[in-house]
N, C-alpha and C positions, 0 to 999 in steps of 0.2 A: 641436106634435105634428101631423103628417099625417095626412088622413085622403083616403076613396075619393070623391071626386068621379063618379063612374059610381052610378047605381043597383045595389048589391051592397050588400046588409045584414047588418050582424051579423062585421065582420075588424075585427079591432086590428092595424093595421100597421108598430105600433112594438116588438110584442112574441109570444112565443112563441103558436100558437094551442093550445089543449087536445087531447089525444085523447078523444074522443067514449065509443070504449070500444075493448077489448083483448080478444082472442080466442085459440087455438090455434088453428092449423090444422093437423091431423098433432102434426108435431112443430117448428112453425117458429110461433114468437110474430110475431101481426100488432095492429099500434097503427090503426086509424081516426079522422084528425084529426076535428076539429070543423068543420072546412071543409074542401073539396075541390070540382074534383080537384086533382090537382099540375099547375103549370102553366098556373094560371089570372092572367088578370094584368088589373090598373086602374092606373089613374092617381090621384095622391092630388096632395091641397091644393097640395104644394111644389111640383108642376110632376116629379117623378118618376114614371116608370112602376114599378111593382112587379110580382115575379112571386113566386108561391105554390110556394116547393121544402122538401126536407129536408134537414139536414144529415146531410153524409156523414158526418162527425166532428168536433170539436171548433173550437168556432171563434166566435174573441171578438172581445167588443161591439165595433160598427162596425168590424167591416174591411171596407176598402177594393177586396181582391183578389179578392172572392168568385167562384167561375167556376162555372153552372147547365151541368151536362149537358141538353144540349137533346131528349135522347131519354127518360131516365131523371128529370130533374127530381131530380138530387140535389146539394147545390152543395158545395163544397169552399172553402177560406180560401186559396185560391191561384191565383195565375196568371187572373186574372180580372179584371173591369170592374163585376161587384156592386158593392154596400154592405149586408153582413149590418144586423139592427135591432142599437137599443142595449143589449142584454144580452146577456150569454152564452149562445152556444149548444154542447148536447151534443150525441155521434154520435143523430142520431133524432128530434131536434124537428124539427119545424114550423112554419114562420114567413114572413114578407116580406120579401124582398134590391128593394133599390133602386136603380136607375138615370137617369141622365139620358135623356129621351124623345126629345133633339134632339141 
């Protein structure tokens, strides 16, 4: 199991992180992870870099193709260079996609 080599306390980098808490705004439901922001990234134990995105939708344990919107920080199971963690993710978690650093 990888973990953050960087002084950042408190991410599990192999699994979903929690919403914090959930709110209306208007009429549009907003989730605040338990860590943020999006787009935050360390380097863990393996020798991968991790970045901190959401999924856009559905997309299961350890794939390979993950692709992070570099603007929006929402990653997709497709056409990418990630590595989603090993569980399943639904449209809306929060989690660490991992990459080779070199």
């Amino acid at each position: 199991m990888a973990y953050s080599v960087l002084p950042i306390a408190g991410i599990n980098l192999t699994t979903t992180t929690p919403i914090e808490f959930a709110y209306t705004n208007g009429s549009t439901a907003e989730s605040i992870p338990a860590f943020g922001p999006l787009g935050a990234e360390t380097f863990g134990s393996d020798g991968l870099r991790y970045v901190f995105a959401q999924a856009g939708g559905a997309i299961t344990a350890s794939t390979a193709t993950c692709s992070i919107n570099v603007t929006t920080f929402v990653a997709t199971g497709s056409a990418g260079t990630y590595l989603s963690p090993a569980v399943d993710l639904a449209s809306g978690d929060y989690a660490w996609f991992s990459k080779a650093s070199v």
